[in-house]
Backbone bond lengths (Angstrom), bond angles and torsions (degrees), N, CA, C in turn:
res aa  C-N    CA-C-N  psi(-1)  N-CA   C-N-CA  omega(-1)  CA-C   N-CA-C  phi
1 X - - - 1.460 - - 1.536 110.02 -
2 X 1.168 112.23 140.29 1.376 117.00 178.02 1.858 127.47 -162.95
3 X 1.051 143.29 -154.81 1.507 111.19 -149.92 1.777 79.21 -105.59
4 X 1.238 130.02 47.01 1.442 124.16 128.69 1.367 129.92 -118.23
5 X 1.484 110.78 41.41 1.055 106.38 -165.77 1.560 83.44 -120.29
6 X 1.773 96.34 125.44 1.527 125.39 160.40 1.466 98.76 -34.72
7 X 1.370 102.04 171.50 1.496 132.53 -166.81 1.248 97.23 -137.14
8 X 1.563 140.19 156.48 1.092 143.52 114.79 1.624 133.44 -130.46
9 X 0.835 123.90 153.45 1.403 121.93 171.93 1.927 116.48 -131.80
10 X 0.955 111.62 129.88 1.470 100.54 -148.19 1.912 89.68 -130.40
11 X 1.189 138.28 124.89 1.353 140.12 136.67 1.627 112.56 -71.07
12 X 1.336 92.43 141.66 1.535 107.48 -160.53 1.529 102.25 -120.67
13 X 1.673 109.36 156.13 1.364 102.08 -174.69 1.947 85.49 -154.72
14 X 1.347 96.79 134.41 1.892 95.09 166.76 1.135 147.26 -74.97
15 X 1.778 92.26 5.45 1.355 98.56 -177.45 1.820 92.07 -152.38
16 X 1.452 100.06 79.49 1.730 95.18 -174.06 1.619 114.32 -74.00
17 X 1.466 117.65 159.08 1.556 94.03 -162.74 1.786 76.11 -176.30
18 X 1.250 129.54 176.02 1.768 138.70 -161.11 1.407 87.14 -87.68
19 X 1.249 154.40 -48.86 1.308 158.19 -153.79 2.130 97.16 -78.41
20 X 0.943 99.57 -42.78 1.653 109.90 -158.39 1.760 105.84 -150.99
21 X 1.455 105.28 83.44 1.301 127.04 -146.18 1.842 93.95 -100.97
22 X 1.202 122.18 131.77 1.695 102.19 144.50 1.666 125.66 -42.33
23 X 1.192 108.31 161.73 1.476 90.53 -159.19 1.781 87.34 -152.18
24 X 1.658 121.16 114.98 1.371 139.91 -158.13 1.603 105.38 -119.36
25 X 1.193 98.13 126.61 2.044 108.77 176.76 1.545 100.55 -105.61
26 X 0.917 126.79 80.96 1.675 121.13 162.52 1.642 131.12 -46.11
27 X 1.001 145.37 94.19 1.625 144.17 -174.91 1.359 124.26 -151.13
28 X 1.067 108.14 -171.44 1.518 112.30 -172.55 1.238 118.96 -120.25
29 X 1.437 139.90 -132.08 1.302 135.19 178.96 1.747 91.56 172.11
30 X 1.839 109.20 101.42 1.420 129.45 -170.54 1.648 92.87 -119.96
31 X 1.349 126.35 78.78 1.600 134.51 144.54 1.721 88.94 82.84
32 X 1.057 123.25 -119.01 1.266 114.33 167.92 1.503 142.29 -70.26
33 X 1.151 103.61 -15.77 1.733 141.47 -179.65 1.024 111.68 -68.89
34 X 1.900 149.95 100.78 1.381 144.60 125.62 1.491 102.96 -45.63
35 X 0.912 97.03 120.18 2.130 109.72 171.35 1.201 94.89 -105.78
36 X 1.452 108.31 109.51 1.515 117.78 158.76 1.845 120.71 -77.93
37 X 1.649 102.70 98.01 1.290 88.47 -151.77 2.054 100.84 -100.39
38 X 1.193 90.44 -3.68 2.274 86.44 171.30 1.742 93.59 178.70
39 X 1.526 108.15 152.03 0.825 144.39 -171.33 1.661 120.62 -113.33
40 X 1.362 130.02 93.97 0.940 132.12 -167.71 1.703 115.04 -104.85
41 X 1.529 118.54 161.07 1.482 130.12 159.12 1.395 125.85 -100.24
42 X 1.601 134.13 116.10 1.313 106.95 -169.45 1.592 91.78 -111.66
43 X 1.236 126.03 150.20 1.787 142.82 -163.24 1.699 115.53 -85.91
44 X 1.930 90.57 -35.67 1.508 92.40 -149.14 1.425 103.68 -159.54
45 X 0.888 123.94 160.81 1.836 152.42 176.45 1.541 88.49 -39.78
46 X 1.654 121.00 -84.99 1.124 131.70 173.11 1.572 119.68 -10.22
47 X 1.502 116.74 -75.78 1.276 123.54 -139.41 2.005 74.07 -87.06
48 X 0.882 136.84 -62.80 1.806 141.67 161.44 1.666 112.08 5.83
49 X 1.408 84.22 -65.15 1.499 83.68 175.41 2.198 124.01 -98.21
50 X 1.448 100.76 11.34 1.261 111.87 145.91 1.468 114.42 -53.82
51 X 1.306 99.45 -66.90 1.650 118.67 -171.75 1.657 99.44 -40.95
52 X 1.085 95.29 -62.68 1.616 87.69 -168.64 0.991 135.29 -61.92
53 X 2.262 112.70 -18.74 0.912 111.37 -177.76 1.830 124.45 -104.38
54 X 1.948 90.79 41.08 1.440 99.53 -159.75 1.613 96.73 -100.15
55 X 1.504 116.46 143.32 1.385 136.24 -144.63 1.992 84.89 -73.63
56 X 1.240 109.15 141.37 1.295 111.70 179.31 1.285 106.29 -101.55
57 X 1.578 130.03 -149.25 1.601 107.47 -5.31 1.717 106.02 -76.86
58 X 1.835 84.43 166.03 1.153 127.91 -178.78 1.466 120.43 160.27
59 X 1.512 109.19 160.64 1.327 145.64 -174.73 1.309 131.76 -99.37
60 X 1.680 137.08 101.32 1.217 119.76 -157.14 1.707 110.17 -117.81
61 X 0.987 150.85 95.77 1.162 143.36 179.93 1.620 128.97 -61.33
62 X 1.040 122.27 90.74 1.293 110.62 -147.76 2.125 99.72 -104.07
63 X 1.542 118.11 155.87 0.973 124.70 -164.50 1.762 92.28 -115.47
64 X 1.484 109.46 66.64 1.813 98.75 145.69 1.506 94.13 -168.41
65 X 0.905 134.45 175.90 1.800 147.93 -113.53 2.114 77.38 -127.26
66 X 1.453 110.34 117.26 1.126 123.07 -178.76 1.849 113.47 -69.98
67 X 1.120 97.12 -48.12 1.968 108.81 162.71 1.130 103.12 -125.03
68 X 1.582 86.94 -163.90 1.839 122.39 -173.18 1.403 98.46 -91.48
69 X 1.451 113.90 177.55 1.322 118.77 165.38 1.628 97.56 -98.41
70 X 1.889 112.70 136.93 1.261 109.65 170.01 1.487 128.91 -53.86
71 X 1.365 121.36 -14.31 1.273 121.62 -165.92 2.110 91.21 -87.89
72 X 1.142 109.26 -16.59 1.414 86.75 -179.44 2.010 99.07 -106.49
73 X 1.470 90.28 -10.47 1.964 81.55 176.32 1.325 97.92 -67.10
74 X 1.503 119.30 -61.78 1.563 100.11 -157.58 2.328 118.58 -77.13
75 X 1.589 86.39 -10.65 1.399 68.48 154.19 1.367 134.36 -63.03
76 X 1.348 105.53 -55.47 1.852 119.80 169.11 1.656 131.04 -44.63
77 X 1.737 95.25 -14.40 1.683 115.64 174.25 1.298 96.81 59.90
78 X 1.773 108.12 51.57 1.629 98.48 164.70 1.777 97.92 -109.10
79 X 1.230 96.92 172.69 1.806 97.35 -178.38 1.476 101.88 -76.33
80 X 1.684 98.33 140.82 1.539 120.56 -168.56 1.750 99.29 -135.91
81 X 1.095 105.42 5.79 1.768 112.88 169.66 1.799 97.41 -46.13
82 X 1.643 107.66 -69.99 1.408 88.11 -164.67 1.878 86.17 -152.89
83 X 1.298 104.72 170.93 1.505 106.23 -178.73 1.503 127.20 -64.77
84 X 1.703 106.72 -17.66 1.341 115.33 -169.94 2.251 99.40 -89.37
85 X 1.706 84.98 -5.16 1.788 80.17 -175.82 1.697 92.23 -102.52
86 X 0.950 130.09 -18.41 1.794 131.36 -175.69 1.351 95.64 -74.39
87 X 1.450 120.34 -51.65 1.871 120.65 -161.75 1.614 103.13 -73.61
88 X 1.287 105.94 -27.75 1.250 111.30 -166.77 1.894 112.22 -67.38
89 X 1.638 88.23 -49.31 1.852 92.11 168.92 1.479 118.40 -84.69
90 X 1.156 116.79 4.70 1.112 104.71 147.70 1.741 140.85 -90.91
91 X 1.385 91.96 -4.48 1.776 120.50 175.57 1.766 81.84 -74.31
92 X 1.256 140.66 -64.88 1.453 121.67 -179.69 1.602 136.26 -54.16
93 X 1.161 93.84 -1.42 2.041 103.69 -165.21 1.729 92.45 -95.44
94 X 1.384 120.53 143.37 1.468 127.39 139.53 1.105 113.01 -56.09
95 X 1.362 123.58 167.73 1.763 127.81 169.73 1.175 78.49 -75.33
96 X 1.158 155.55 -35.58 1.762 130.72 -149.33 1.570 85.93 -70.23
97 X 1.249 126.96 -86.22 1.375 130.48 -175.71 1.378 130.13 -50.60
98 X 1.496 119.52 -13.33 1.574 126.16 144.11 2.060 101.14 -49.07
99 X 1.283 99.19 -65.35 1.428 99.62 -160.27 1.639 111.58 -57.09
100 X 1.199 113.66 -33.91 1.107 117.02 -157.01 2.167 95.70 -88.34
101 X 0.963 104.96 -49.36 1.807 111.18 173.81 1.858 104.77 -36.46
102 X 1.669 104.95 -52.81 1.449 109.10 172.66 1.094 115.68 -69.89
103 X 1.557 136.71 -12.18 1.707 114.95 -162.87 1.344 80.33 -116.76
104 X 1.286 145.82 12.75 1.339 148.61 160.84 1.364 118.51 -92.35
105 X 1.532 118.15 -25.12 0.974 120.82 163.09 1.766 129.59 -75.64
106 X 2.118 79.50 -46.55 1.785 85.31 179.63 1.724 111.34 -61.32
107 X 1.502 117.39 -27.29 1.796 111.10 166.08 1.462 130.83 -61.85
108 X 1.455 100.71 -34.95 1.193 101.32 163.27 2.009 134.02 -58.50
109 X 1.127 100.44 -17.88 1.574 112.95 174.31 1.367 122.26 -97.24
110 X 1.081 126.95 163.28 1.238 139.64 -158.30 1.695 119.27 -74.85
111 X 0.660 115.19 131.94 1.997 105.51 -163.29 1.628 92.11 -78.09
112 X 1.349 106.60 133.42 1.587 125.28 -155.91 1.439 141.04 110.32
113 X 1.882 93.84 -23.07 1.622 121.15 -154.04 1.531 99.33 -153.99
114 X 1.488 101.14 20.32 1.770 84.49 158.97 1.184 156.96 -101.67
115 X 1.155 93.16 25.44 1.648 129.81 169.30 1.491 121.13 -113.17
116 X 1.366 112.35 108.66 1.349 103.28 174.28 1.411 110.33 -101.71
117 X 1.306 118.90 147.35 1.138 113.00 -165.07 1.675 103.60 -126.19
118 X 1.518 103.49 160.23 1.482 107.51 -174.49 1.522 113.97 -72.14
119 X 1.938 120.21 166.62 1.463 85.04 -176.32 1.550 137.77 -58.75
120 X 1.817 96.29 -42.54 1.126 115.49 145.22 2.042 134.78 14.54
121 X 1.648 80.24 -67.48 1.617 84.41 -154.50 2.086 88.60 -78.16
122 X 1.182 120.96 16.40 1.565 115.61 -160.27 1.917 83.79 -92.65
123 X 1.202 109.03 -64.95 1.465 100.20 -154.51 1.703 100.43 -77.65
124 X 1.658 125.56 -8.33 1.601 115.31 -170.81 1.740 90.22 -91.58
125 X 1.636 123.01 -9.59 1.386 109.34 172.03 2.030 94.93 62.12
126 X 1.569 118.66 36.38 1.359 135.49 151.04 1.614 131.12 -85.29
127 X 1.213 94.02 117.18 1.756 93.91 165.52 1.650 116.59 -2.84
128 X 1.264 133.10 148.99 1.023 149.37 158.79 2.178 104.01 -72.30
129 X 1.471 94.26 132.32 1.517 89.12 -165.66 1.781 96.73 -69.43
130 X 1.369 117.33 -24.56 1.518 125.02 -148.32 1.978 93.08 -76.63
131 X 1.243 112.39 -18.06 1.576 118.88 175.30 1.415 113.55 -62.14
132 X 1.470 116.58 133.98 1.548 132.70 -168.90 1.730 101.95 -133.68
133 X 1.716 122.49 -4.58 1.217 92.67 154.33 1.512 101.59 -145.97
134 X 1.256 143.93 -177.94 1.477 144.80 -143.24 1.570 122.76 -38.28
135 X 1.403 74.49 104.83 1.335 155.53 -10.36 1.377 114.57 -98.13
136 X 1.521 117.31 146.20 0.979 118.99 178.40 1.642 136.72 -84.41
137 X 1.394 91.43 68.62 1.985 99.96 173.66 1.529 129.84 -57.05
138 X 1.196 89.62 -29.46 1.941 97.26 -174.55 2.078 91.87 -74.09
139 X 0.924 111.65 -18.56 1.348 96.92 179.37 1.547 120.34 -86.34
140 X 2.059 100.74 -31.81 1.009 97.87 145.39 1.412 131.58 -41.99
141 X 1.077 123.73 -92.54 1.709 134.39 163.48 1.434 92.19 -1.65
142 X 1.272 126.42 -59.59 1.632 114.71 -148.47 1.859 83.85 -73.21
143 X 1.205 134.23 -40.03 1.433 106.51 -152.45 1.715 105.59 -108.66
144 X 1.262 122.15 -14.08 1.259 143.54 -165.55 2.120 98.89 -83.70
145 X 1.502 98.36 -57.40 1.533 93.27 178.90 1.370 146.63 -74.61
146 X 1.499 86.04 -9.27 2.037 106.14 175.29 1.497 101.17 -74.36
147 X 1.564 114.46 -61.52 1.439 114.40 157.96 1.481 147.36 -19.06
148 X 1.370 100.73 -42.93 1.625 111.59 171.05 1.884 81.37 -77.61
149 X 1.377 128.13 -84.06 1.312 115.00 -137.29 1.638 104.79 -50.11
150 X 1.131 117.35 -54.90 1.488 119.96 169.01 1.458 138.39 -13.55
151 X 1.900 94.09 -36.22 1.261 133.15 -150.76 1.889 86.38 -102.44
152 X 0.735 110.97 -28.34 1.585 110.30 175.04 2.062 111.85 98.32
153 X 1.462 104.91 -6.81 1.625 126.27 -160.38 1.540 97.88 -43.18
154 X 1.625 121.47 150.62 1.339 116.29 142.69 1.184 121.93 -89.53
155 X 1.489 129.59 132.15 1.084 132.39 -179.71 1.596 116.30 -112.37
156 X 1.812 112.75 96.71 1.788 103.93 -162.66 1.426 112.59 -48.66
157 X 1.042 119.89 160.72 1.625 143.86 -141.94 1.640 111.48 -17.17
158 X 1.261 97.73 62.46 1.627 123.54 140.48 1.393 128.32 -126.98
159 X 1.583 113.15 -65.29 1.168 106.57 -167.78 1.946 100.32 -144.22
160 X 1.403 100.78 122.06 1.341 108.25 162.13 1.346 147.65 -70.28
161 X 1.842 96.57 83.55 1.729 82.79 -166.26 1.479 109.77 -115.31
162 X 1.498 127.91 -78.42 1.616 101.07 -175.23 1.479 88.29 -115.78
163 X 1.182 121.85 168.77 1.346 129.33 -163.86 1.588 121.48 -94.56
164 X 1.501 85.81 -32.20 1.754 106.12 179.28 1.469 95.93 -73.15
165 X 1.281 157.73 -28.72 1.178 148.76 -165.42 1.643 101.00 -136.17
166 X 1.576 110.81 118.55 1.532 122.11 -177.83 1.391 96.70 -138.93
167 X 1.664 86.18 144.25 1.958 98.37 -171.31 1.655 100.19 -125.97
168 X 1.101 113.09 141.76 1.293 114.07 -165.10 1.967 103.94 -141.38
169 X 1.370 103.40 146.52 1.835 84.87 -163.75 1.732 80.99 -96.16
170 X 1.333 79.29 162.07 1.669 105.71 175.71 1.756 113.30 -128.10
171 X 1.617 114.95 163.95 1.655 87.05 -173.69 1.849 54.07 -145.17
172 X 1.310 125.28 131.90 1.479 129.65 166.27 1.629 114.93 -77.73
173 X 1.759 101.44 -29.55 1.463 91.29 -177.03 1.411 116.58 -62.83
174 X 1.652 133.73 -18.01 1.019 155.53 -156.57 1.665 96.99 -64.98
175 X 1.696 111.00 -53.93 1.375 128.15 175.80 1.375 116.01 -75.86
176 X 1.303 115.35 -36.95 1.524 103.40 170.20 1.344 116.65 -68.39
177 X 1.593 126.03 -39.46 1.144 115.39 -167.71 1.836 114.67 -76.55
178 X 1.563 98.01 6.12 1.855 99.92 157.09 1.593 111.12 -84.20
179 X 1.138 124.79 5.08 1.245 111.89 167.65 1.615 100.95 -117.87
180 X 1.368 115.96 -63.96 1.678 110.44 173.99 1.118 115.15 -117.53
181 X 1.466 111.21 155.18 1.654 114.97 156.35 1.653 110.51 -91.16
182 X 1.127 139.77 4.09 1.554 143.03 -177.47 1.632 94.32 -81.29
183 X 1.286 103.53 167.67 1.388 105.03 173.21 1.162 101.85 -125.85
184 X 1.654 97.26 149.18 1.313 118.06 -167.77 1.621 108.96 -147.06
185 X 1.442 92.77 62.49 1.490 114.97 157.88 1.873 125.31 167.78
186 X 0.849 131.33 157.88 1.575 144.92 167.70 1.457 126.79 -144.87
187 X 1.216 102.36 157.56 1.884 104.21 -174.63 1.982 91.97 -94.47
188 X 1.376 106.53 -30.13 1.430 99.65 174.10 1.789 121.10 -55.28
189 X 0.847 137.61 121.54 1.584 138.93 163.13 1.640 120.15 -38.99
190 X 1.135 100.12 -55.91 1.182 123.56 -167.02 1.693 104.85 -64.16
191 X 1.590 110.42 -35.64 1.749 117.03 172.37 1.451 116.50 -104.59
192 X 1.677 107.24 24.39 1.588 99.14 155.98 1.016 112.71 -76.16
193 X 1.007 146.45 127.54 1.475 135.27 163.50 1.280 123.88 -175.16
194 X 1.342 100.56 165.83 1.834 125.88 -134.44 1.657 85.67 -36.24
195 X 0.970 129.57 -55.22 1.923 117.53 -162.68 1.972 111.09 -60.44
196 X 1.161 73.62 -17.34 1.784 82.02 -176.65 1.690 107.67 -83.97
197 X 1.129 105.81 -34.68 1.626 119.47 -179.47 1.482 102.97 -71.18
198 X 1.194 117.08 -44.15 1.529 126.67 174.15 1.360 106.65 -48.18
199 X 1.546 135.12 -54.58 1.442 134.50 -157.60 1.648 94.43 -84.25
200 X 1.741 102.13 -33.07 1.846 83.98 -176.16 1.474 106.44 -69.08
201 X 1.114 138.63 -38.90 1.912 133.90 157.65 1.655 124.37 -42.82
202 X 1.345 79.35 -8.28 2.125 83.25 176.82 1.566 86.93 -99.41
203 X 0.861 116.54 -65.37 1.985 127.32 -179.93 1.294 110.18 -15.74
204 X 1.683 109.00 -49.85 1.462 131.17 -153.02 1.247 112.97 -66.76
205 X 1.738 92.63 -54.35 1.683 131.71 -161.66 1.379 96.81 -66.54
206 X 1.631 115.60 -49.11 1.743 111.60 -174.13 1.661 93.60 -61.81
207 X 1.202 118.63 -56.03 1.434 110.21 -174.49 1.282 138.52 -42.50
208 X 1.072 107.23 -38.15 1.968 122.56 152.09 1.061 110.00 -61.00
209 X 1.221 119.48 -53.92 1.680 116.68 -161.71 1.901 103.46 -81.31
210 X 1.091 97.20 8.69 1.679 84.90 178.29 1.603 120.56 76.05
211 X 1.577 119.53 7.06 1.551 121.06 -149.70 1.615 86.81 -100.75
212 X 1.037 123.63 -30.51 1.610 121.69 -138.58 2.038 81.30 -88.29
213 X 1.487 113.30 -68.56 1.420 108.97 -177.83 1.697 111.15 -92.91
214 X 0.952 139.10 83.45 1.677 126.03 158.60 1.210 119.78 31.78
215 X 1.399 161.78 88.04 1.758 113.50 146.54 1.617 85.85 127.18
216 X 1.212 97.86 -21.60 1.999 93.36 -160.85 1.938 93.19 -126.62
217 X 1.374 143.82 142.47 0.789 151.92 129.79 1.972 137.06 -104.20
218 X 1.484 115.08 137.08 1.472 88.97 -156.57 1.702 105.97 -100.00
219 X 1.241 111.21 144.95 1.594 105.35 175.58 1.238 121.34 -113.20
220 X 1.888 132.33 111.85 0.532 139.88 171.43 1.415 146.18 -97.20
221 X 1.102 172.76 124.93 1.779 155.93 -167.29 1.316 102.00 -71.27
222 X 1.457 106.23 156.80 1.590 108.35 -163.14 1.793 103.76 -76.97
223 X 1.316 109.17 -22.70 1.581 102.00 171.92 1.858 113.32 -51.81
224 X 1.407 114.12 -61.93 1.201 108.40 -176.88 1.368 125.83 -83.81
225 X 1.525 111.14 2.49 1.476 110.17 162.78 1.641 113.81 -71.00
226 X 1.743 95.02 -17.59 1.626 103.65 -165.04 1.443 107.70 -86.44
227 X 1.253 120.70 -11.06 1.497 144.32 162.20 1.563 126.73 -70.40
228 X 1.145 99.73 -47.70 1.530 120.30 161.04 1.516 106.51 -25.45
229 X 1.720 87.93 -79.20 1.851 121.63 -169.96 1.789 104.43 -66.75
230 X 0.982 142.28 -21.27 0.646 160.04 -110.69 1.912 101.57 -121.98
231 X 1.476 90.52 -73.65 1.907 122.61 -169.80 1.832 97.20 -74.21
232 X 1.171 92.45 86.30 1.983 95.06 166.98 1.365 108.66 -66.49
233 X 1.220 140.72 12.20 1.960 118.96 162.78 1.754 83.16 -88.76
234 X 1.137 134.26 -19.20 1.293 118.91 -162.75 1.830 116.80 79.36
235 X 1.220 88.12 -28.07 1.869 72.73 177.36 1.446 127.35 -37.69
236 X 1.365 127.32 -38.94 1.613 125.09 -163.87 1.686 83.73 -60.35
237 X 1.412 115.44 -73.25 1.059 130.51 -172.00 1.760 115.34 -34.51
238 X 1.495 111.83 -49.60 1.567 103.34 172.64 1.539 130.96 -49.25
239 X 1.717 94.84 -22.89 1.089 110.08 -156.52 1.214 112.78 -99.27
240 X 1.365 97.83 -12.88 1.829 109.79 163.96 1.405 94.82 -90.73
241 X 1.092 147.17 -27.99 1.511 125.61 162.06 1.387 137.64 -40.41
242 X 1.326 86.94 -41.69 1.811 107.62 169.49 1.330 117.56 -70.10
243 X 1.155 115.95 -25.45 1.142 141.50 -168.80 1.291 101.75 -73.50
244 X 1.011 133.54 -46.86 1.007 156.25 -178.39 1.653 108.10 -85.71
245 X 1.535 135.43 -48.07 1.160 111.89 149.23 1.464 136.95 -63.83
246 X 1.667 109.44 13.03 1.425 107.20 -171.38 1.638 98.99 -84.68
247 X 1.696 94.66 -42.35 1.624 108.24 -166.69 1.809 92.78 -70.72
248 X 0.799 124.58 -40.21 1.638 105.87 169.91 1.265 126.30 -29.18
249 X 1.929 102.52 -65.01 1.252 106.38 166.40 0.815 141.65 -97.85
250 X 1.609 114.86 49.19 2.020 135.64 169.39 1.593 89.34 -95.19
251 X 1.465 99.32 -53.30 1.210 93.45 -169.96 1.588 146.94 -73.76
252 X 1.027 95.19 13.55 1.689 132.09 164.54 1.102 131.29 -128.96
253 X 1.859 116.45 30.26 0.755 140.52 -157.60 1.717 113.59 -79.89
254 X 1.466 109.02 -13.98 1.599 128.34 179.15 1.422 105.41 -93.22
255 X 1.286 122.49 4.55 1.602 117.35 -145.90 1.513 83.01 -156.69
256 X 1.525 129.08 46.72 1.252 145.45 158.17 1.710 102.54 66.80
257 X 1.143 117.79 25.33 1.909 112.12 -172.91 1.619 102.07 70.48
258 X 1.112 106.96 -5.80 1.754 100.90 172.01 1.199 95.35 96.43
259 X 1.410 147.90 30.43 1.281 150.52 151.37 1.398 111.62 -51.71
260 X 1.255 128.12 113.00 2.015 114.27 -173.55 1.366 99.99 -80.98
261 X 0.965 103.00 147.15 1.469 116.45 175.00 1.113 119.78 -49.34
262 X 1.404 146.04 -40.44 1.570 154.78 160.34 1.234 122.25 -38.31
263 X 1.586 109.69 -12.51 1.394 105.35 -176.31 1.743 138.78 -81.37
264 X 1.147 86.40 139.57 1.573 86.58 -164.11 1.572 108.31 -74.06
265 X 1.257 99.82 118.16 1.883 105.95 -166.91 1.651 110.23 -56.89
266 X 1.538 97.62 -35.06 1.833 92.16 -170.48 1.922 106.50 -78.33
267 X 1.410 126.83 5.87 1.276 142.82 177.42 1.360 95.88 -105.12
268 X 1.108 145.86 -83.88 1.617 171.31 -126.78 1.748 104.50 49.21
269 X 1.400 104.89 -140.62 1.446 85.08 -158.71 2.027 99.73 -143.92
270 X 1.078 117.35 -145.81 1.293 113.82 -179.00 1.354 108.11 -143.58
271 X 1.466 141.16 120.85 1.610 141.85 -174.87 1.543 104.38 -73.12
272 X 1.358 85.44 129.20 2.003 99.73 -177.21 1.380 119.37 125.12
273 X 1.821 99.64 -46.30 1.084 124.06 177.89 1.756 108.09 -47.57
C-alpha cells in the first residue's frame, strides 16, 4: 500500500435495491487529509461485487459485522476452526436456514442474554452479529461475508487474501457517537428532520476540523459536504465515516491496518477500535 492506494468507505445494506442503495465514498489519504474525492450509489448484487473485484491497490472500509460471535458459532456446531471455514458454510445455507439456525439459537437462551455478542461488539457498543431484525446485521453478515471471501479480499488478522486489495469492517456510528449521542438520521421520511440535520452538521464540522477522529481530518468540496447535510437516511454521510475509518487504517498500514494483536481471527475486529 502506498499513497496510491484508493480509499473507500462503503455503507452497506442486505438487500440493495434503487430505494435503499449501497452507498460508496471514494478518496484518498494526503498526510493528514482523507480527500473525499466522489460519492457513489450502488443498485445491486452485480455492480457490488464489480466494486470489489476492481484491480487495486486499495482499502475498503466496509459498514456490516464481518462474522458471528464464536459463542453463538460453536453453539450452532458450525466450523469455528478459522473464518475462511465459518464464511465458507455459510456460502451453503439459504437465508431460510441462516434465519432459522439463529432464531433457534436466539430461543434457546435466556430472555435478557440472547444475543451473544463478539468481543468486539462490547467496547464499539455494536449490534449483536446473531440479530436478524433492527437492525438486521446477521443478515448482513449472511450476504456481505461470502462476498469478500469470494472476492479474494485481505482481511488483516483474519484472512489472507490478495494484498493489493484489503477490507476492513467499519461501524460509522462508533465515530459519530465521538461527536453525538442524538441521532442524526432515518430511512423513514417523515423522521428526517430539521434536529436530525442539525447533528449531521455537527458530524461534518468534527470531520473537517479533525475533532471527531485524531490525526485524520476530512476534506471535502462544498457540493458534497452539501450532500452529506443534506441525505436524511444518513447513508452518504455513514459512508464518509468509513471513509474515514479506511484512511485510519492506510495509515497504519505497516502496523497490520491497526488490527490489535488480541484479536480473535474467527470474530475479526472493528477499525478505530
Amino acid at each position: 500500500m502506498n499513497s496510491r492506494t484508493r480509499l473507500m468507505g462503503i455503507d452497506f445494506t442486505s438487500a440493495p435495491r434503487k430505494a435503499k442503495p449501497i452507498t460508496v465514498a471514494h478518496g484518498r489519504l494526503d498526510g493528514d487529509a482523507v480527500m473525499l474525492e466522489s460519492l457513489m450509489r450502488v443498485h445491486d448484487w452485480h455492480h457490488f461485487e464489480a466494486l470489489l473485484d476492481e484491480a487495486g491497490p486499495w482499502l475498503a472500509a466496509l459498514d456490516f459485522p464481518f462474522s458471528l460471535p464464536r459463542a453463538g458459532v460453536e453453539a450452532m456446531g458450525w466450523p469455528a476452526t478459522s473464518w475462511v471455514a465459518l464464511i465458507s458454510h455459510l456460502r451453503t445455507l439459504s437465508k431460510a436456514q441462516f434465519r432459522a439456525a439463529l432464531d433457534a439459537d436466539r430461543e434457546s437462551r435466556p430472555v435478557g442474554a440472547r444475543y451473544p455478542h463478539r468481543a468486539v461488539d462490547i467496547p464499539a457498543r455494536s449490534h449483536s452479529p446473531m440479530k436478524l431484525v433492527n437492525p438486521p446485521v446477521g443478515l448482513m453478515c449472511f450476504e456481505g461475508a461470502p462476498r469478500l471471501l469470494a472476492a479474494g479480499l485481505s482481511i488483516p488478522g483474519v484472512h489472507a487474501g490478495d494484498p493489493t486489495r484489503v477490507a476492513v469492517e467499519a461501524y460509522p456510528g462508533l465515530l459519530a457517537r465521538a461527536v453525538t449521542s442524538r441521532s442524526y438520521k432515518s430511512d423513514t421520511r417523515a423522521k428526517q428532520t430539521h434536529e436530525r440535520r442539525i447533528e449531521r452538521e455537527r458530524i461534518l464540522k468534527a470531520l473537517i476540523d479533525g475533532t471527531a477522529l485524531p490525526g485524520l481530518r476530512l476534506v471535502a468540496t462544498d457540493d458534497d459536504a452539501q450532500q452529506l447535510m443534506d441525505d436524511g437516511s444518513g447513508d452518504l454521510l455513514d459512508a464518509s465515516l468509513a471513509l474515514m475509518q479506511a484512511g485510519w487504517c492506510l495509515a497504519r498500514a505497516e502496523r497490520n491496518y491497526g488490527c490489535p494483536d488480541d484479536t480473535d481471527p474467527l470474530e475479526g475486529w472493528i477499525a478505530t477500535l
